[in-house]
C-alpha positions as CSV (number, residue, x, y, z in Angstrom):
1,X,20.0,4.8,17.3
2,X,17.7,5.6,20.1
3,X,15.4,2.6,20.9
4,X,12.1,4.1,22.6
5,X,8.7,3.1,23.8
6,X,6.6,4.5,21.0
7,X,3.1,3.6,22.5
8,X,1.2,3.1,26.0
9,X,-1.6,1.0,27.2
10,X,-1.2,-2.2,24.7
11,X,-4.2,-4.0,23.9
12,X,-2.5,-7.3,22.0
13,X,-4.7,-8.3,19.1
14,X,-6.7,-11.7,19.7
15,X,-5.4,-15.0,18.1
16,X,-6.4,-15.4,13.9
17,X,-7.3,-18.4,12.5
18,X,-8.1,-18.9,8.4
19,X,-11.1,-18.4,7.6
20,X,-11.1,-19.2,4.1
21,X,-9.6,-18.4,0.5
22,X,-12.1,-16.4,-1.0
23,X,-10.9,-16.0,-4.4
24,X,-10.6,-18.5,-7.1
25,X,-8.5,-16.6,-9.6
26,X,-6.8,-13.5,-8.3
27,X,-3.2,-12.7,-9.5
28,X,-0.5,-11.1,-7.3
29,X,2.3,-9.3,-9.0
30,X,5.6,-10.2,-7.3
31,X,7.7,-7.3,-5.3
32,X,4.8,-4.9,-5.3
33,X,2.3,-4.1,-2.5
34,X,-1.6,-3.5,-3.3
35,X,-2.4,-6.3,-4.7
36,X,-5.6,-5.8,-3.8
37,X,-7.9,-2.9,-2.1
38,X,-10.2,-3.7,0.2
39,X,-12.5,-1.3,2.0
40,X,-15.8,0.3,2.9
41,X,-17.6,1.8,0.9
42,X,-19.7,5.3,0.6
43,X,-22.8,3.4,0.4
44,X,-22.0,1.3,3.3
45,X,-20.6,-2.1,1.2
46,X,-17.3,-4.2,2.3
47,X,-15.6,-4.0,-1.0
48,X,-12.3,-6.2,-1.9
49,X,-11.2,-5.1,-5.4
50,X,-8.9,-7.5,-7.1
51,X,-7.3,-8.5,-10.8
52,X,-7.1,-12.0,-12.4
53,X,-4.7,-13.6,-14.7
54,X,-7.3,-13.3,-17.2
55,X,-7.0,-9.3,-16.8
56,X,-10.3,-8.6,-15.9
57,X,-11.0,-6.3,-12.8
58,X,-13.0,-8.4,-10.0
59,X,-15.2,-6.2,-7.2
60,X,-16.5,-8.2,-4.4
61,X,-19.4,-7.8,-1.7
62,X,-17.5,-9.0,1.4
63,X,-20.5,-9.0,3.1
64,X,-22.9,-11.5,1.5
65,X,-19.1,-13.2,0.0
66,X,-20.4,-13.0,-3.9
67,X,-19.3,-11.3,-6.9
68,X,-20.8,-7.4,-7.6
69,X,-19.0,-7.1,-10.9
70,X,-16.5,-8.4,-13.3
71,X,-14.5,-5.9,-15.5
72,X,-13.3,-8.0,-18.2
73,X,-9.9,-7.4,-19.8
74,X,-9.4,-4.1,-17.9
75,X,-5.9,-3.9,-18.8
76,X,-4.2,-5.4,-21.9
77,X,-1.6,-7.3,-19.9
78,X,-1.4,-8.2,-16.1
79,X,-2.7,-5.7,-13.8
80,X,-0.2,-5.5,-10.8
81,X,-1.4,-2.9,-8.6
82,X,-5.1,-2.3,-7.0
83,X,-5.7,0.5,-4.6
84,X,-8.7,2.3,-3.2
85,X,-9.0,6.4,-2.1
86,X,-12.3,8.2,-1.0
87,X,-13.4,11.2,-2.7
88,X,-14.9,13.3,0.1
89,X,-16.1,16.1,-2.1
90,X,-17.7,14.0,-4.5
91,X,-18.7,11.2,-2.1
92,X,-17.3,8.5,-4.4
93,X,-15.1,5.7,-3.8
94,X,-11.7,5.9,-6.5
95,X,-9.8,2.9,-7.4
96,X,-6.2,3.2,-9.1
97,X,-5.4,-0.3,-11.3
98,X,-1.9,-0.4,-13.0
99,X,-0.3,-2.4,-15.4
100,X,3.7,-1.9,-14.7
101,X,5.0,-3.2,-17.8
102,X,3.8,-0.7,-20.3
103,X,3.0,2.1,-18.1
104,X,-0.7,2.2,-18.2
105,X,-2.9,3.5,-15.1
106,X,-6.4,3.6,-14.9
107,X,-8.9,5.5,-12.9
108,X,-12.3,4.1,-11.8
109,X,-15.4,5.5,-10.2
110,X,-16.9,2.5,-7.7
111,X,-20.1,4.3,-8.0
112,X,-20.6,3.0,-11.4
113,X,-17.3,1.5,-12.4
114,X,-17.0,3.6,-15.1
115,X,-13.4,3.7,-16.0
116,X,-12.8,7.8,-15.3
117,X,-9.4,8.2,-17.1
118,X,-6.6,6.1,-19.0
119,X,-3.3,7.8,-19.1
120,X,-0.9,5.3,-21.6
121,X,3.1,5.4,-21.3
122,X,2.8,7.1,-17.9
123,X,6.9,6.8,-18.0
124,X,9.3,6.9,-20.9
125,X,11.8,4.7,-18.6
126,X,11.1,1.8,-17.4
127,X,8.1,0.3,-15.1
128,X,5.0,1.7,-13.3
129,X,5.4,0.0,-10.2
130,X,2.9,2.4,-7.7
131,X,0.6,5.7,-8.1
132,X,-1.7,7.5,-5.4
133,X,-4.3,9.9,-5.8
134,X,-4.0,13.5,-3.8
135,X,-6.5,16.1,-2.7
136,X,-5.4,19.3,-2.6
137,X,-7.9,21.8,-2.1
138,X,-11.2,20.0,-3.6
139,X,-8.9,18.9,-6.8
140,X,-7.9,16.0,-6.8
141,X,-4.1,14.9,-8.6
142,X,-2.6,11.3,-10.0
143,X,0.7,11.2,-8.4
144,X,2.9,8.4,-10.9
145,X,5.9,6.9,-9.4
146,X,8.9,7.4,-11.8
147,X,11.6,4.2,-12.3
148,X,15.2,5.9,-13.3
149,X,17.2,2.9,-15.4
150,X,19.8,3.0,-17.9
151,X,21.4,6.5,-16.8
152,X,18.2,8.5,-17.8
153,X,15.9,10.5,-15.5
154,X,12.4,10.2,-15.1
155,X,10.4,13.2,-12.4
156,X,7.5,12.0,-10.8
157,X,4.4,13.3,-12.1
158,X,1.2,15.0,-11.0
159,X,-1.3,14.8,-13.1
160,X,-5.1,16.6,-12.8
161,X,-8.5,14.4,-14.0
162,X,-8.0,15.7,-17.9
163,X,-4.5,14.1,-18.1
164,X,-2.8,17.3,-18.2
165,X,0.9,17.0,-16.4
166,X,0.4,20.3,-13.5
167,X,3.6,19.5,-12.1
168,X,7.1,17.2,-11.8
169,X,8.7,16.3,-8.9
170,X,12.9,15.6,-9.4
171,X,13.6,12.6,-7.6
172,X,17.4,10.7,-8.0
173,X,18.0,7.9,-10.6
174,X,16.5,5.6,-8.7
175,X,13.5,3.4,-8.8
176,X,10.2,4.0,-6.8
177,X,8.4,1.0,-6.2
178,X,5.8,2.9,-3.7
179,X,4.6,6.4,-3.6
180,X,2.1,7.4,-1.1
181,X,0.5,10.8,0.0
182,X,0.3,11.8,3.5
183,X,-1.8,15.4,4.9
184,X,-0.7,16.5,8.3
185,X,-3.8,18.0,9.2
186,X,-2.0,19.9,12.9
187,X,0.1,21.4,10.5
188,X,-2.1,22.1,7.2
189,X,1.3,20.7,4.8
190,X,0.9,17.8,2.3
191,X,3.3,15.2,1.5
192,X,4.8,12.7,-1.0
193,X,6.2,9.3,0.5
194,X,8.9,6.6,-1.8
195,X,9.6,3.7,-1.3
196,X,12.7,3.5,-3.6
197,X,15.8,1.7,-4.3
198,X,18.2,2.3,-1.1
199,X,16.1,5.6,1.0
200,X,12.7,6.3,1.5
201,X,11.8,10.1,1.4
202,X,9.1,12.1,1.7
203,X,8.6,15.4,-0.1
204,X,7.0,18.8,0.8
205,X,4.1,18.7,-2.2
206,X,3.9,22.5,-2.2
207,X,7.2,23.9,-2.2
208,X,8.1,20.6,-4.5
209,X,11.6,19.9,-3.0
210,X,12.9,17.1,-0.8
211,X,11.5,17.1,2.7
212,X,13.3,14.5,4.3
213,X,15.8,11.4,3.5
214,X,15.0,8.3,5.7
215,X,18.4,6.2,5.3
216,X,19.9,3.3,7.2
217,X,23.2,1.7,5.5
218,X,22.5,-1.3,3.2
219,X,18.4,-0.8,3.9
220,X,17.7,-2.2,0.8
221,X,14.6,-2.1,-1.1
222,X,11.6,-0.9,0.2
223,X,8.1,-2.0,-0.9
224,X,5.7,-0.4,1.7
225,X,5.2,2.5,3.8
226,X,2.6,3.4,6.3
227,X,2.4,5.9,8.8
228,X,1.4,5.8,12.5
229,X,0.3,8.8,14.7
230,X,0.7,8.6,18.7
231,X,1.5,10.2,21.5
232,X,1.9,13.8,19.4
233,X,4.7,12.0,17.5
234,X,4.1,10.9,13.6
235,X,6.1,8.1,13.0
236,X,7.1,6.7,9.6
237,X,7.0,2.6,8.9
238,X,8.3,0.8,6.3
239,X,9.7,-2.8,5.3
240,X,12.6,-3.7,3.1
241,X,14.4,-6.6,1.0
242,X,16.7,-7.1,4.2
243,X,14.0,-8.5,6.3
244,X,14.0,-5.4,8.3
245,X,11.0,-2.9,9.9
246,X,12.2,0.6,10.5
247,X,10.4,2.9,12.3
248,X,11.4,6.5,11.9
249,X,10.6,9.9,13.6
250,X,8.9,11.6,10.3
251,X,9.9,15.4,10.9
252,X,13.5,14.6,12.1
253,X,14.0,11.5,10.4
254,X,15.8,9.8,13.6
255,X,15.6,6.5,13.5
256,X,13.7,5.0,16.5
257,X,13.5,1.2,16.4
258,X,14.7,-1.7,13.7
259,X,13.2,-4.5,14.6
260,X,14.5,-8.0,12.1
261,X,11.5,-9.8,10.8
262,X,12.5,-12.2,8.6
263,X,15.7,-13.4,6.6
264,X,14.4,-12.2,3.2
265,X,12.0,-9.7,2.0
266,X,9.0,-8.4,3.9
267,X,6.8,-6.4,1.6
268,X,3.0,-5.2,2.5
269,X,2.7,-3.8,6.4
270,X,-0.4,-2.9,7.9
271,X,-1.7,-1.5,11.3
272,X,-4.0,-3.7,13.3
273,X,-4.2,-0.9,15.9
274,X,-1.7,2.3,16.8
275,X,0.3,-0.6,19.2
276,X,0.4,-3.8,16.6
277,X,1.6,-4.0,12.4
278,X,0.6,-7.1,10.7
279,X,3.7,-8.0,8.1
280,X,3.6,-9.8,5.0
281,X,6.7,-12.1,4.7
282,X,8.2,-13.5,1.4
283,X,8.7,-17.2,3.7
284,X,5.1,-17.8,3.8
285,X,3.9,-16.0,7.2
286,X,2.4,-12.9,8.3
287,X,4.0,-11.7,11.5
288,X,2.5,-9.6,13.8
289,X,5.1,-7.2,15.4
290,X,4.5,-4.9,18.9
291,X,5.5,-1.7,18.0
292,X,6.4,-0.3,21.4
293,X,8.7,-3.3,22.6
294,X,9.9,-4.6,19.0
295,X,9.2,-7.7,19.2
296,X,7.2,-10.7,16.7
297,X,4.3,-11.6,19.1
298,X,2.9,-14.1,16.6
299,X,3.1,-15.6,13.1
300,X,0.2,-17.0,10.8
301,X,0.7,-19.7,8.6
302,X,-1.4,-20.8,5.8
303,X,-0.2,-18.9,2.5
304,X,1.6,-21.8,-0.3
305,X,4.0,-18.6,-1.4
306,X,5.0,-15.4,-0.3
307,X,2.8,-13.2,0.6
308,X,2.7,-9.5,-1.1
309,X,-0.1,-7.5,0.3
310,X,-1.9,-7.5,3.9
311,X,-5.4,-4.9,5.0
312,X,-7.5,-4.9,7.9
313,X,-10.7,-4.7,7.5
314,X,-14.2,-4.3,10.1
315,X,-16.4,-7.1,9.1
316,X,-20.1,-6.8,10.9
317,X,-20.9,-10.3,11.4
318,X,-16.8,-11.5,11.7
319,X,-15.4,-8.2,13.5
320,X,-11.6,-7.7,13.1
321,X,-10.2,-9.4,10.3
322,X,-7.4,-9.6,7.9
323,X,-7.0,-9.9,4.2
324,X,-3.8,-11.0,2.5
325,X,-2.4,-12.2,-1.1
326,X,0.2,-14.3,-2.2
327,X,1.6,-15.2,-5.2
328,X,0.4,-17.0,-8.5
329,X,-1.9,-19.5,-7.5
330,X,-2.1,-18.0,-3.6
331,X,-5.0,-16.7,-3.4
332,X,-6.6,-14.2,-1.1
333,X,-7.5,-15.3,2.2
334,X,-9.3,-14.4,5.3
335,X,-8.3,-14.4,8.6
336,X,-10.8,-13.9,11.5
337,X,-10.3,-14.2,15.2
338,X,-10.1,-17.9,16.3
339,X,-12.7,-17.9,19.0
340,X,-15.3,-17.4,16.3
């Protein structure tokens, strides 16, 4: 393993404090990142978008810190995963909820929340544990993580806006708890990124085959996946069950730094800038890591559990903040920078 300096010219995030735990009754679904979404909006509004035990789908205006909506029993059982994708085309903001134990995704326009499409029993085999939305030439596709138990085989799927199945990837007997798209705009070629049970992989989208395996012995399993562009090099991030980072060279799959975290399982990873990751830790903390010299530079305490799922956000009052979510009764909390 060649350990290398991935970035230049470091500018080391300022010190975070806890701002305060803004929700009252948000649920986080244990082992699964994207708890929550939080992001701006089309028309200009900080949005976080989260679900409660109760089952109901919560949006919230992050700027004046009150409730826009309440979607009430969104989902017929828990709702474990909450994520957010723009619509360019359309000039819409998309949310993807999921309820993993009986397979059920939903698709919901911001705009008006109106719940777009339902697709029931999404897998035959086991759980829904992650879905992404891609664009691909003004269309846009649900792409369905598949979970492989029992001996059987489940394909990911691609499905269009009228629920039709356009396309099946095959994918090992494994279990994918996070699937992610990724464009390489220098190179015009979309991509599908797993988190599964012992590799991460991406895929070429277009000629639907097996682009690369990302593999370290006994890597565990991995729950998030981000990527990081620098220097004319795309590099591939991602946390595992072992406590681990891993930073990989995504065309050649090299790996270029593992830097140890924790003791137990990391989950939700997110980039403060192209030098810094925040990482959420199952022991409570959120590290922050420097990419270039791997190294933990700081750790924020303040969660009562693990903690699942970590965002940055741009606040206009509060500037650079953080967002993260624990579980049960952890609620989601913000983090702002402690000279304010």
């Amino acid at each position: 393993m060649s350990i290398i300096n991935l970035i230049n010219n470091e500018r080391r995030p300022p010190n975070l404090k806890l701002y305060s735990e803004i929700t009252k009754n948000s649920y986080g679904c244990f082992d699964l990142d994207n708890t929550f979404a939080a992001f701006k909006s089309v028309s200009e509004y900080l949005f976080l978008v989260y679900s409660t035990k109760s089952k109901s789908l919560i949006c919230y205006d992050l700027i004046k810190f009150q409730l826009i909506i309440e979607i009430k029993h969104a989902h017929n059982i828990y709702i474990t995963n909450v994520r957010h994708f723009l619509d360019e085309k359309n000039k819409r903001d998309l949310i993807i909820s999921i309820s993993d134990r009986n397979n059920n995704l939903k698709l919901w326009n911001v705009n008006n929340w109106e719940c777009i499409i339902e697709i029931s029993n999404v897998n035959n085999n086991g759980f829904l544990c992650s879905a992404c939305l891609l664009n691909e030439k003004d269309n846009i596709y649900i792409i369905s993580s598949n979970c492989n138990m029992h001996g059987e085989t489940e394909k990911i799927k691609v499905f269009d806006l009228e629920k039709n199945i356009i396309k099946e990837i095959n994918d090992s007997d494994e279990k994918i708890y996070f699937i992610d798209s990724y464009y390489d705009k220098q190179n015009d070629k979309l991509y599908l990124l797993t988190g599964n049970m012992n590799y991460i992989k991406s895929y070429d989208y277009n000629q639907n085959n097996l682009f690369n395996r990302y593999f370290e012995n006994e890597s565990g399993v991995h729950i998030s996946i981000i990527t990081n562009f620098q220097n004319n090099l795309l590099t591939l991030i991602e946390s595992c069950s072992h406590g681990f980072i891993r930073i990989w060279n995504f065309q050649s799959a090299e790996l270029l730094n593992k830097i140890k975290v924790d003791n137990d399982w990391i989950f939700g990873i997110c980039l403060w800038d192209e030098n810094y990751a925040l990482v959420a830790c199952k022991f409570k903390k959120i590290k922050l890591i420097n990419l270039s010299k791997g190294i933990i530079e700081n750790v924020l305490d303040g969660h009562n559990s693990g903690i699942f799922t970590i965002k940055k956000i741009i606040h206009p009052y509060l500037g650079e903040c953080i967002l993260s979510q624990g579980y049960e009764k952890d609620q989601i909390k913000l983090w702002i920078k402690s000279d304010k």
